[in-house]
C-alpha positions as CSV (number, residue, x, y, z in Angstrom):
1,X,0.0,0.0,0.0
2,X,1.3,3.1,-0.9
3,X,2.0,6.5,1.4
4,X,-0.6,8.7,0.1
5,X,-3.0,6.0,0.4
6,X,-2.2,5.0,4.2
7,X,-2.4,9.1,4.4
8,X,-6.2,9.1,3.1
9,X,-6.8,6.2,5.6
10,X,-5.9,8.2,8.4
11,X,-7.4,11.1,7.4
12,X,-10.9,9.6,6.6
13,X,-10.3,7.8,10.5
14,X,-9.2,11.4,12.0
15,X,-12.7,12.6,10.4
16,X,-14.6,9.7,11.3
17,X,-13.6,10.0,15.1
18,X,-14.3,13.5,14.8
19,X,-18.3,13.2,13.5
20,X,-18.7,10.5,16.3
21,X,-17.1,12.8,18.5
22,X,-18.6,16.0,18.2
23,X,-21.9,13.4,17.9
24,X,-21.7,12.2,21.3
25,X,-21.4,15.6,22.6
26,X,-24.2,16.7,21.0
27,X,-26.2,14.0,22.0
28,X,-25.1,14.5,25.7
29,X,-25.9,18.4,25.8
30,X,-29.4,17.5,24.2
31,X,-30.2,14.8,27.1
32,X,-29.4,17.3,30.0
33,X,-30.6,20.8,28.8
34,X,-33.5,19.0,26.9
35,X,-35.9,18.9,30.1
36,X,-34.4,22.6,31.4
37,X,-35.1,24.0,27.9
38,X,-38.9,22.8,28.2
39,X,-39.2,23.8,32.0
40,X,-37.6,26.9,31.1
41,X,-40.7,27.6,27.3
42,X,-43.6,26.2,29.4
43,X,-43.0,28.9,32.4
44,X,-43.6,31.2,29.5
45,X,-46.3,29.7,27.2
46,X,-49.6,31.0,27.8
47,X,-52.1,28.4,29.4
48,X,-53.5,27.3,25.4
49,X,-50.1,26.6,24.8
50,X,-49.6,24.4,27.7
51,X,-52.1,21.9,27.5
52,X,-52.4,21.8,23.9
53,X,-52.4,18.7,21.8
54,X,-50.3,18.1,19.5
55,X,-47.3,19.9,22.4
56,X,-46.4,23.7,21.1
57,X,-42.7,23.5,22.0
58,X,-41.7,27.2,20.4
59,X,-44.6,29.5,21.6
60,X,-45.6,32.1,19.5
61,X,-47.2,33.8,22.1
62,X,-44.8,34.7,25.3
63,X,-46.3,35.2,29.2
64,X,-44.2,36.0,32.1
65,X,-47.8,36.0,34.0
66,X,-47.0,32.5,36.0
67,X,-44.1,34.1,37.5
68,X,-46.4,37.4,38.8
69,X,-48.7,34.4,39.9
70,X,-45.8,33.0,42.3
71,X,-45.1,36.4,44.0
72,X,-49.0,37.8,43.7
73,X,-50.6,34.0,45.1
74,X,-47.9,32.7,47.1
75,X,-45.3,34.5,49.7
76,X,-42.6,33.3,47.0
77,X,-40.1,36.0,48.7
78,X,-40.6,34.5,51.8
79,X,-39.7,30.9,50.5
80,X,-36.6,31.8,48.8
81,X,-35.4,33.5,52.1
82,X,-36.3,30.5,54.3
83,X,-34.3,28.4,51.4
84,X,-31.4,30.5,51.2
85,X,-30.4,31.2,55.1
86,X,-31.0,27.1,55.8
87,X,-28.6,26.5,53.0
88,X,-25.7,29.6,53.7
89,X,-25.8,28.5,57.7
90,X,-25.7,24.8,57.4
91,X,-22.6,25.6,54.1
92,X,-21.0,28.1,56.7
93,X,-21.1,25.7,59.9
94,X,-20.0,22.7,57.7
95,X,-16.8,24.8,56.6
96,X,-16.2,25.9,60.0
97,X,-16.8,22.5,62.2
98,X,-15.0,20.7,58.7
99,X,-12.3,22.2,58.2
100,X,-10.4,21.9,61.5
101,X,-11.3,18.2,61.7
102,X,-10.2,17.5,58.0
103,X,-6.8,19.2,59.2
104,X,-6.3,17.7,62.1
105,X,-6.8,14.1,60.2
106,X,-4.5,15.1,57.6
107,X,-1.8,16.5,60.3
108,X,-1.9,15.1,63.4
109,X,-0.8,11.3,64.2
110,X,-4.4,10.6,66.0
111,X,-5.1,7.4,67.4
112,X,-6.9,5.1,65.5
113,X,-7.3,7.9,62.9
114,X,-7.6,5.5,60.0
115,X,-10.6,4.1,61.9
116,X,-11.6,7.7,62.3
117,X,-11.3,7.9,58.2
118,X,-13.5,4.9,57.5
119,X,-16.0,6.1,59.3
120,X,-16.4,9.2,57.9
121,X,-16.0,7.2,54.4
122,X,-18.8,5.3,55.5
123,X,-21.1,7.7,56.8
124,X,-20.4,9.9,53.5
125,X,-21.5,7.0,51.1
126,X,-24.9,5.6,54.1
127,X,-27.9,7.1,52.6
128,X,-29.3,9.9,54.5
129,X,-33.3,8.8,53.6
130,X,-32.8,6.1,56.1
131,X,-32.2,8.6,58.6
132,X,-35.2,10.0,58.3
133,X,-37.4,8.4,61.1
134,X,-34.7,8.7,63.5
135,X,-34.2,12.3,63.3
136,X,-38.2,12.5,63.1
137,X,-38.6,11.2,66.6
138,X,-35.6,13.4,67.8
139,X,-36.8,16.9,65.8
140,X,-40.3,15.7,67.6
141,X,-38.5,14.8,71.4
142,X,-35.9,18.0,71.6
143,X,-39.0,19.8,69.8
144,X,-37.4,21.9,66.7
145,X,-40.2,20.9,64.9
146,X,-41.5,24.5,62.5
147,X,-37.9,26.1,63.8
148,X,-34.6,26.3,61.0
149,X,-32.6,24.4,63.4
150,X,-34.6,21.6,62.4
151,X,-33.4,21.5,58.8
152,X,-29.7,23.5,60.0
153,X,-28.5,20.7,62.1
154,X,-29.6,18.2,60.4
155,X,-27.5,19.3,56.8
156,X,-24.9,20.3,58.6
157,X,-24.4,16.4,59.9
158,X,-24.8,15.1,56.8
159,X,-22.6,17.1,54.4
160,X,-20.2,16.6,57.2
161,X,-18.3,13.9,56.0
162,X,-17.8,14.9,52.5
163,X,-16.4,18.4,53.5
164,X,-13.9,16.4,56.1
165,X,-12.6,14.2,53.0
166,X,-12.0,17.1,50.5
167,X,-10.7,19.4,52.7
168,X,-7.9,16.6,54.1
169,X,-7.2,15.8,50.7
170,X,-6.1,19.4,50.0
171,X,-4.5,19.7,53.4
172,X,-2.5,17.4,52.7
173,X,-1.4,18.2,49.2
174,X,0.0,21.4,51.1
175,X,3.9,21.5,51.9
176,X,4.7,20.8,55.3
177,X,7.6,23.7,55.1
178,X,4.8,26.6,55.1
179,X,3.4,25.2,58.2
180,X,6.7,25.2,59.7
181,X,7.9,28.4,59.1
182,X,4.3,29.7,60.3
183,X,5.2,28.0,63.5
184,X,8.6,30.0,63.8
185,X,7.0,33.4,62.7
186,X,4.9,32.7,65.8
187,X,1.3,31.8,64.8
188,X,-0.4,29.2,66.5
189,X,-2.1,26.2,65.2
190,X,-5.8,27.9,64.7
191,X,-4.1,31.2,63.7
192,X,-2.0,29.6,60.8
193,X,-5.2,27.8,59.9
194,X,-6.8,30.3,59.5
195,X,-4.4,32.9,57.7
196,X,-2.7,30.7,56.1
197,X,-3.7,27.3,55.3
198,X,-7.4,28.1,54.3
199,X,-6.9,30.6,51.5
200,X,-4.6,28.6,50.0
201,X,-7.1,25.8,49.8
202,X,-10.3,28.3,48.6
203,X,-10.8,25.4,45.2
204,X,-11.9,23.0,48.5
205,X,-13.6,25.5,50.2
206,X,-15.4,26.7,47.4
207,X,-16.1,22.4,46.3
208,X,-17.5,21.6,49.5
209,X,-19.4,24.6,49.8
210,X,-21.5,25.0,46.7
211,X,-22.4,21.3,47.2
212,X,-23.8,21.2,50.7
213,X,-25.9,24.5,49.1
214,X,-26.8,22.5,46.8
215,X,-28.0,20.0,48.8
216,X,-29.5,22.0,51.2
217,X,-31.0,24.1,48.9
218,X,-33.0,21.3,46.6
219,X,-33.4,18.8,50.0
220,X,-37.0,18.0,50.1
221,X,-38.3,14.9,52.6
222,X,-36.6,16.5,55.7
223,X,-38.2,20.0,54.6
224,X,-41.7,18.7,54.1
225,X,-41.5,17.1,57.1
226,X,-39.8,19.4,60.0
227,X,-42.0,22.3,58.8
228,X,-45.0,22.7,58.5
229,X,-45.7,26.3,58.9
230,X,-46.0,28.1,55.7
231,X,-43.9,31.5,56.8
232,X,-41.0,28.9,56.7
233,X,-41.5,26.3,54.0
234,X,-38.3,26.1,51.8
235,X,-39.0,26.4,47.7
236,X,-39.1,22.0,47.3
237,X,-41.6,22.3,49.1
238,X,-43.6,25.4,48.3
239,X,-43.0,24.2,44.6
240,X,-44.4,20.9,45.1
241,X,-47.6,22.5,46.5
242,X,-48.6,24.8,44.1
243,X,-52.2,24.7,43.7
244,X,-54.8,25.8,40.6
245,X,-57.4,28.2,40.4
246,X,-59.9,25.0,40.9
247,X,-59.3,21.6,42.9
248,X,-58.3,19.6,39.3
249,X,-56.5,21.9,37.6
250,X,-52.4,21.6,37.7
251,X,-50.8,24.6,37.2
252,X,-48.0,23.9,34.8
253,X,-47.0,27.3,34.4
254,X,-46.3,28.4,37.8
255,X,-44.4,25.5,38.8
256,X,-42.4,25.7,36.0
257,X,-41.5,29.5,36.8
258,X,-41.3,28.0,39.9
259,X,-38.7,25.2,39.1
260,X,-37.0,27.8,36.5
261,X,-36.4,30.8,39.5
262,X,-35.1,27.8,42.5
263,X,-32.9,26.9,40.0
264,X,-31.3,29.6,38.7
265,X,-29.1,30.4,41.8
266,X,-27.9,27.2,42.0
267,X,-27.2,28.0,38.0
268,X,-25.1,31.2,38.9
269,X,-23.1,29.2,42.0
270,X,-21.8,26.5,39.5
271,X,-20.4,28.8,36.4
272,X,-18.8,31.6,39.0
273,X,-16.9,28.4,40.7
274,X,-17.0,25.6,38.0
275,X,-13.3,26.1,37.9
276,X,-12.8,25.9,41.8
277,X,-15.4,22.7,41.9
278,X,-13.4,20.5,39.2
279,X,-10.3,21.4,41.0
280,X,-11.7,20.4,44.2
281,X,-13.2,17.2,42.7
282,X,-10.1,16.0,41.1
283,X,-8.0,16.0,44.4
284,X,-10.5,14.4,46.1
285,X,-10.7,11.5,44.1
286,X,-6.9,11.3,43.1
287,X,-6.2,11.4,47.3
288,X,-7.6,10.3,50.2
């Protein structure tokens, strides 16, 4: 076979894994931002639109009407408050309770610290549904029931153990000569945590806090549960209860609008720190 021809060969295979390629990532970005792009056209479709048959999926008529229906209906301000200060103070308390336990794993020659690890390993991967009728009957004994500490705690226990093993993998990623010549300048352990040894680790901080938001944020059995008083239902659950104008009647529009707004921070979090997340991601699963 001669050179030109093993040259067309590869060529037609460099094209060929370039169409299947640039196929699969089309076919990927259509699966996930399929269902967003529809949530996203029905919260604007007018109500003819919506229950039409055959589905109108580009509207020629546009409605921002369900989202004045949130606000005008429903206390939706309220909601997004109640989401957004359970979901900052359980992401703050896990950073500050974390932190100093993921370095002091990653430091300090604890006893029976490996058993320490696996149980935080295990805890992380237990599946916090089967929780729930425990912490029920202790939310019901201590009686936090209709408070935020009954939502607070509760994330804050379990995005514990994931903010332990990120933040120790980055700790101990560090150079042990910065710490050392802290120690000489004169700081003290907390102090040269804190000055020094956190903002060089801000991709795990910024990791292991946009996910407990996240959870926090779109957490729904616990909410529905703990609280029952409407001033503080969280946005799950105020979504998920959206009623019609009549008993039958399912209000697609609203709760899309509904779906599209609780979203959209959570939207905003990931691009400003995607860079930070995969960062923190990566040396968490390369160590540990």
């Amino acid at each position: 076979m001669s050179s030109i021809q093993l040259q067309k060969d590869r060529q037609a295979k460099l094209t060929l894994g370039k169409v299947v390629l640039w196929s699969s990532i089309l076919a990927v970005l259509v699966f996930f931002l399929a269902p967003i792009i529809w949530q996203v056209l029905t919260s604007i479709k007018v109500n003819e639109d919506i229950s039409a048959i055959p589905n109108v999926y580009l509207p020629d008529k546009i409605t921002f009407k369900h989202y004045q229906a949130l606000f005008v209906r429903r206390p939706f301000l309220l909601y997004i408050f109640n989401s957004a200060l359970v979901s900052i103070v359980s992401t703050i308390l896990c950073l500050v309770i974390g932190s100093p336990a993921a370095y002091a794993l990653a430091r300090t020659k604890l006893p029976g610290r490996n058993i320490i690890l696996s149980g935080v390993l295990i805890v992380s991967l237990f599946p916090y549904v089967l929780l729930f009728l425990g912490l029920l009957e202790i939310v019901k004994a201590v009686g936090l029931g209709n408070s935020y500490l009954a939502l607070i705690i509760p994330y804050t226990a379990i995005n514990l153990p994931l903010t332990i093993l990120v933040m120790r993998s980055f700790f101990e990623q560090l150079p042990k000569d910065l710490e050392d010549a802290a120690k000489i300048d004169g700081y003290k352990t907390l102090g040269m945590l804190v000055k020094i040894v956190l903002p060089m680790t801000l991709p795990a901080l910024a990791t292991t806090g946009i996910l407990t938001f996240i959870f926090a944020w779109n957490e729904y059995i616990f909410a529905l549960t703990f609280i029952t008083q409407e001033a503080k239902k969280t946005i799950p659950v105020a979504t998920a209860q959206l009623g019609g104008a009549t008993l039958f009647e399912i209000p697609y529009g609203p709760i899309a609008a509904a779906t599209v707004l609780g979203t959209l921070p959570l939207v905003i979090l990931v691009l400003v720190f995607q860079r930070q997340i995969v960062q923190g991601l990566t040396a968490g699963a390369v160590k540990g």
